[in-house]
C-alpha positions as CSV (number, residue, x, y, z in Angstrom):
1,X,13.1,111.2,2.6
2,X,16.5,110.2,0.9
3,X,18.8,108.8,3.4
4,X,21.8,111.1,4.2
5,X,25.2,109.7,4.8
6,X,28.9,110.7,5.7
7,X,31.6,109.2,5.3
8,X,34.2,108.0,8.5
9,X,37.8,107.6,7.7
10,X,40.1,106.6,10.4
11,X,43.9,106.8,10.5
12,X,44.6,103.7,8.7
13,X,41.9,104.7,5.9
14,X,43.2,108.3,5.4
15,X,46.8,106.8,5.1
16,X,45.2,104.2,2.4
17,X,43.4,107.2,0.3
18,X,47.1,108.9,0.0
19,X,47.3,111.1,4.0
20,X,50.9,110.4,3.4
21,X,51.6,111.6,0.2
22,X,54.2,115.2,0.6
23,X,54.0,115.7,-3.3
24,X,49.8,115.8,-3.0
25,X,50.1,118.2,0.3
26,X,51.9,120.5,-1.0
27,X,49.9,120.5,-3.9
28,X,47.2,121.5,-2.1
29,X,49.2,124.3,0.3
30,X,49.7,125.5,-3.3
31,X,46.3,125.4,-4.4
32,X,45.4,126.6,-1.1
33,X,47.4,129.9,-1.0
34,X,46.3,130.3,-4.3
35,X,43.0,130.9,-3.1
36,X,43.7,132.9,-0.4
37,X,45.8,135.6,-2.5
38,X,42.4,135.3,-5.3
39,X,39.7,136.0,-2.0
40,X,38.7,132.7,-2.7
41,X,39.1,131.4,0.6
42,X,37.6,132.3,3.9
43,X,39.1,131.6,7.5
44,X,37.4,132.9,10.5
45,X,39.6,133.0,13.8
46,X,39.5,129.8,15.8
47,X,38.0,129.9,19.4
48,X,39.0,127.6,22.3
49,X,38.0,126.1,25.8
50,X,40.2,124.8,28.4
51,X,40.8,120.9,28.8
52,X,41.9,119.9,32.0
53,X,41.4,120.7,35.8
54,X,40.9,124.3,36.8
55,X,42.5,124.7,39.5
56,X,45.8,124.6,38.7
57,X,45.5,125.4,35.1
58,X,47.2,123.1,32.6
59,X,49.1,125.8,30.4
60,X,48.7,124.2,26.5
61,X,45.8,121.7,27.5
62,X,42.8,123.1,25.1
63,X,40.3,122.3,22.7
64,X,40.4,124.6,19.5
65,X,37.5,124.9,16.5
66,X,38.9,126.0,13.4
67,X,36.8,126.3,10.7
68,X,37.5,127.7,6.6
69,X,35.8,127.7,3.3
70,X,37.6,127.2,0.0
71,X,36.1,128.2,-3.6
72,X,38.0,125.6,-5.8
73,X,36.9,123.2,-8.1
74,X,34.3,121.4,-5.4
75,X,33.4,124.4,-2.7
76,X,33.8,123.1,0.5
77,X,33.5,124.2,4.1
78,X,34.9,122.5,6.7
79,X,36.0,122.5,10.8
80,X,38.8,121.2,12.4
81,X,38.0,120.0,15.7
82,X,41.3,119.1,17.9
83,X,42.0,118.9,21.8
84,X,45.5,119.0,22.8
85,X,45.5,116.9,26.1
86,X,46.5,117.0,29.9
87,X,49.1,114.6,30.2
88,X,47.1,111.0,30.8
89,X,48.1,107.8,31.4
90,X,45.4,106.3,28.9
91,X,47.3,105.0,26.0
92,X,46.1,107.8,23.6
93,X,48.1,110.4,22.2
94,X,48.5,114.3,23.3
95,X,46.6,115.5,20.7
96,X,43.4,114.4,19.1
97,X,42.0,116.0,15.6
98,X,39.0,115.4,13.5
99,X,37.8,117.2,10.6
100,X,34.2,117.5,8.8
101,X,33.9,118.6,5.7
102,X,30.7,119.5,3.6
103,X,29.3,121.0,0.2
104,X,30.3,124.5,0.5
105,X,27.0,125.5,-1.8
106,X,24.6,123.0,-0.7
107,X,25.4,122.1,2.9
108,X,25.4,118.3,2.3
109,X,28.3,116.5,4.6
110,X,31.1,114.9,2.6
111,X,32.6,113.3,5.7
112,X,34.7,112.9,9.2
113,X,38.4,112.2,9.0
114,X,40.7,111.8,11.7
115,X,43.2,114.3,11.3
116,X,46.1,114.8,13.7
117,X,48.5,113.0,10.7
118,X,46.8,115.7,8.4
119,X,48.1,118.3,10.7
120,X,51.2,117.3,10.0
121,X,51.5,117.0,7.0
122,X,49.9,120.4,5.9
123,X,52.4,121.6,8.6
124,X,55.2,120.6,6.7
125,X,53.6,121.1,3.3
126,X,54.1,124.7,4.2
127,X,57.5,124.7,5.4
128,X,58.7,123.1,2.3
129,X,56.8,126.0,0.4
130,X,58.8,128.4,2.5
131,X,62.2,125.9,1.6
132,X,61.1,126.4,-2.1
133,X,60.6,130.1,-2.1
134,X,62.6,132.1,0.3
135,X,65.5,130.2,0.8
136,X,68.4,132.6,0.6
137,X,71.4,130.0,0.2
138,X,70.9,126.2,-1.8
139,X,70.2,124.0,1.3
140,X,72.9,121.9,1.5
141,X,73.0,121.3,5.3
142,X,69.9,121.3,7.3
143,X,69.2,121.7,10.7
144,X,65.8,120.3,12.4
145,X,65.6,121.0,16.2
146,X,63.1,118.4,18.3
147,X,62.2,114.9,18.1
148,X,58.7,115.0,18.2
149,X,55.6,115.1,15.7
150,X,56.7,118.2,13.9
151,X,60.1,117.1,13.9
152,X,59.5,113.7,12.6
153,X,57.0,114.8,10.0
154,X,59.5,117.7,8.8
155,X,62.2,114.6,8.5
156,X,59.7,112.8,6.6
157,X,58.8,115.7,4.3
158,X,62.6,116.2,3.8
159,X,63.0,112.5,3.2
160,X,60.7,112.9,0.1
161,X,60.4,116.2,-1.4
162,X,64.8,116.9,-1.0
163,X,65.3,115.7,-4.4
164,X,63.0,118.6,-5.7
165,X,63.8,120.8,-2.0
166,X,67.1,120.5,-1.7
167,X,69.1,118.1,-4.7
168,X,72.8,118.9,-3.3
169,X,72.0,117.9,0.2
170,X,74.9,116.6,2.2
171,X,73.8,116.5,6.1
172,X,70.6,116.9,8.4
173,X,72.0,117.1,12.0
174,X,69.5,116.9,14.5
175,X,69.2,118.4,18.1
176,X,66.6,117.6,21.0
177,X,67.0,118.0,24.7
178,X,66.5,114.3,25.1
179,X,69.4,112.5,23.6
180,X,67.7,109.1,23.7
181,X,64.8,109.8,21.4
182,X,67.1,112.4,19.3
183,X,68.7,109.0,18.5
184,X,66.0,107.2,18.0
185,X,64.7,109.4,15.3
186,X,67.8,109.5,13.5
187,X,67.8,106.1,13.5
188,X,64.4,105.7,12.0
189,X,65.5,107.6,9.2
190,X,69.0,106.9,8.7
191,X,68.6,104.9,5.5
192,X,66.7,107.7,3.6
193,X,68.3,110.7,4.7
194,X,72.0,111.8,5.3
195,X,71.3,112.4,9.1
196,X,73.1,112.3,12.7
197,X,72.4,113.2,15.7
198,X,74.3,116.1,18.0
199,X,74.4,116.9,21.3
200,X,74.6,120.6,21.2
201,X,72.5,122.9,19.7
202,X,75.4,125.3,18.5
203,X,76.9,122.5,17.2
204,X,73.8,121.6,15.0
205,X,73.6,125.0,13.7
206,X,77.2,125.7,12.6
207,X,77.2,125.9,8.9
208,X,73.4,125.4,8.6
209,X,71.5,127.0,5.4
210,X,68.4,126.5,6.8
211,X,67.1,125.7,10.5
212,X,63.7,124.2,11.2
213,X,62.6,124.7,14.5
214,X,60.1,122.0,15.6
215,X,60.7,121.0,19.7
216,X,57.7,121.4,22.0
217,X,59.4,124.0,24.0
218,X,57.9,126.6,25.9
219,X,60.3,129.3,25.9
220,X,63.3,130.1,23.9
221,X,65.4,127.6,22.8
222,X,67.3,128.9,19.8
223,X,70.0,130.8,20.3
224,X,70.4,134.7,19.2
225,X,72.6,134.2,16.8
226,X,70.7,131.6,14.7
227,X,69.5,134.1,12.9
228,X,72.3,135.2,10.4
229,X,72.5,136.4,6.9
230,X,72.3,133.7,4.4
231,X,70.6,131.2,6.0
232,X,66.6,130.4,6.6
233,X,65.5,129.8,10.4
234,X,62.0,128.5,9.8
235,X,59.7,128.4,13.4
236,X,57.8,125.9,13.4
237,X,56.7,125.4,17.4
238,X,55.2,127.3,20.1
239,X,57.5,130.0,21.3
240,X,61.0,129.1,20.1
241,X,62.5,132.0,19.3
242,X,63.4,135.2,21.6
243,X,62.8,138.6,20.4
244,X,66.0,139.3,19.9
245,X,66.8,136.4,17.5
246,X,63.8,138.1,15.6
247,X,65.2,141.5,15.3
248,X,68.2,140.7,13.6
249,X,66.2,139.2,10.3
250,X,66.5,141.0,7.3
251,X,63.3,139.6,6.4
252,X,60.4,138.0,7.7
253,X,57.7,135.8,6.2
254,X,54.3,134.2,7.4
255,X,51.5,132.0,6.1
256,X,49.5,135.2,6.7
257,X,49.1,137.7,9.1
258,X,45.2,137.5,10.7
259,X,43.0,137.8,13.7
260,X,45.3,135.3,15.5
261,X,47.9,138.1,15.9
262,X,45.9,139.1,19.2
263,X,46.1,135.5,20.5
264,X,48.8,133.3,19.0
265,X,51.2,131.8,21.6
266,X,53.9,132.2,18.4
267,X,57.0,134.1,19.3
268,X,56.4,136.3,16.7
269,X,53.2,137.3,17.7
270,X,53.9,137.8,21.3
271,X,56.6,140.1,20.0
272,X,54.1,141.6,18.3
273,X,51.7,142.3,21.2
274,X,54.6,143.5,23.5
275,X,55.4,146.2,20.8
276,X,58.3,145.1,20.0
277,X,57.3,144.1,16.2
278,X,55.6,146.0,13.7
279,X,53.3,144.4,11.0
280,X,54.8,146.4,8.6
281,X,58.2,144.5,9.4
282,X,56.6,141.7,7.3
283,X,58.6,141.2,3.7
284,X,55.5,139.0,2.4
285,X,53.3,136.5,3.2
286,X,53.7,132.8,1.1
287,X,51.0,133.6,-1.2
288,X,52.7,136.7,-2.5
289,X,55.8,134.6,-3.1
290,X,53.7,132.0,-4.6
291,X,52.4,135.2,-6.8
292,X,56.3,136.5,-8.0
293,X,57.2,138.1,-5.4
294,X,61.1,138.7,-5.2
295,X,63.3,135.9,-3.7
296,X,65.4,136.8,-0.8
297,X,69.4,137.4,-2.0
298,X,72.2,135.5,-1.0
299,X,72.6,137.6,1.9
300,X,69.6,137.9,3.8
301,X,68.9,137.3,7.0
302,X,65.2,134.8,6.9
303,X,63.0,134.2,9.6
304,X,59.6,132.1,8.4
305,X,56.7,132.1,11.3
306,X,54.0,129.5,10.1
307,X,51.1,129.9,12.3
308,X,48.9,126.9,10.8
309,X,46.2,128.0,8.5
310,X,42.8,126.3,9.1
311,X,42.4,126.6,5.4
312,X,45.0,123.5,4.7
313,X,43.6,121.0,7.0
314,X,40.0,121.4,5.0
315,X,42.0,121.2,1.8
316,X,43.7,118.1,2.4
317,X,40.6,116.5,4.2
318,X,39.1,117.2,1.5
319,X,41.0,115.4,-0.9
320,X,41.4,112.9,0.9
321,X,37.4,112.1,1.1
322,X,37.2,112.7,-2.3
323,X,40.1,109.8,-3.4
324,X,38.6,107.6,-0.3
325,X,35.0,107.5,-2.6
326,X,36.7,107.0,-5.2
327,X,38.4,103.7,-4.3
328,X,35.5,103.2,-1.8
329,X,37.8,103.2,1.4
330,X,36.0,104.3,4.7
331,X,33.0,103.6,6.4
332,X,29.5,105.4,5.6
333,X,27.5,106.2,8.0
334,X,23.6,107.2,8.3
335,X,23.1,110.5,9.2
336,X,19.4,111.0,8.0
337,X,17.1,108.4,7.0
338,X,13.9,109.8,8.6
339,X,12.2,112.5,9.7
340,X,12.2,113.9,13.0
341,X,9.3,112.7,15.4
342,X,9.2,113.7,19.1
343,X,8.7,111.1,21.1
């Protein structure tokens, strides 16, 4: 029989076959939505187990399957497979991703890439589409709340995609609970962004034409009043946001509204499930904007909820395979090269 292989791509290998490139991932949340809006993409709901010991349950510590097709140029179907950890003191990071991708029409693996750094990325990706598109005021001064992965990959999006996002940009101030590592991130990026840290969150919000929401936090952090005509309050975290911040938008945009309304830890979803928020209230998801759909004014009031659509990880996994065979980065691995005989 011919041999059937797949291809392995660690961190350092995805980095090497472009992981890092903002420009290509937003590209492919582009391309991505695309599809979507054309019913050219499919994305069942995800399903999860529990990581951790049972008794007493470890709220946040679970394993999630996320799989999604896309019809593009090369068809392919893929799963994200990620376990978001107990806290352990074993040197690894809180959350762990892989994603396999194969031939949407003939089945054949492409490959395995790690892809927490993916997550990321698309993660942002999506937030700058939502900077590009609904935006009611230029963003001039930014604020990003956390310190963490989200918050450091939003700073890093920022870093390269402002000339295009946001060309008149005079300050990013930056708020987390932890001063110490607030600092340290501000640090990090002090030479390519103009960035400082603040103590307060009030005081990172004053003036603000857009706030990106990215701390770990597990109930409401932003305040109700961060929601306010002219300026963009992007969520990008868990459950960020009370209700009430949520009422006052004048208009609110998601990824997309699916299945996961019934599940989704996302403040606006809860707010959903407690009745408190009607689908309806939704102005438009990012693929209509993508299509022409009207830009908020000057005036509005915008509150962006991005869930995280399974469909992005696949796309950018998939690229990233593709340019890893063509420069011949990564590892291939024997999958088949026999055929089966019981013992």
């Amino acid at each position: 029989m011919e041999p059937v292989t797949i291809r392995w791509l660690g961190r350092a290998d995805v980095l090497a076959a472009g992981g890092g490139d903002f420009a290509a991932a937003l590209d492919d949340v582009r391309a991505g939505f695309a599809l979507i809006a054309g019913g050219r993409a499919t994305m069942p709901a995800e399903i999860s187990v529990g990581l951790g010991p049972r008794e007493p349950a470890m709220p946040g510590a679970r394993a999630y399957a996320l799989p999604a097709r896309l019809d593009g140029e090369r068809p392919v179907a893929g799963l994200k497979w990620t376990a978001h950890r107990p806290p352990l003191d074993d040197g690894a990071p809180s959350i762990l991703s892989t994603t396999t991708v194969n031939d949407a029409l003939t089945g054949r693996p492409i490959g395995i890439v790690e892809s927490a750094g993916l997550t990321v990325m698309r993660t942002a990706a999506v937030t700058a589409l939502a900077l590009e598109t609904v935006a009611p005021q230029p963003l001039r001064r930014i604020a990003v709340l956390g310190a963490g992965q989200q918050a450091t990959g939003h700073l890093a999006m920022l870093a390269a995609l402002a000339p295009h996002l946001a060309p008149d940009l005079a300050e990013i101030r930056l708020w987390n609970r932890t001063a110490a590592r607030g600092e340290a991130l501000v640090a990090r990026f002090a030479a390519r962004l103009p960035i400082r840290f603040v103590g307060d969150i009030d005081q990172a919000l004053d003036g603000a034409d857009a706030v990106l929401a990215c701390t770990a936090a597990l109930e409401p952090v932003l305040p109700v009043e961060a929601v306010r005509p002219g300026r963009l309050v992007a969520q990008i975290g868990h459950h960020e946001a009370p209700f009430a911040a949520i009422d006052r938008a004048t208009q609110v945009f998601v990824d997309l509204w699916g299945p996961f309304a019934e599940a989704s830890g996302k403040s606006l979803f809860r707010m959903y499930r407690a009745g408190r928020f009607a689908p309806e209230r939704v102005t438009a998801d990012l693929a209509a904007m993508l299509a022409g759909a009207p830009r908020p004014g000057p005036d509005e009031a915008v509150y962006v909820s991005s869930f995280g659509l399974n469909v992005f990880d696949v796309a950018l996994a998939a690229r990233i395979l593709a340019r890893a065979e063509a420069l011949g980065i990564g590892t291939p691995l024997t999958l088949l090269d026999r055929p089966w005989e019981a013992p």
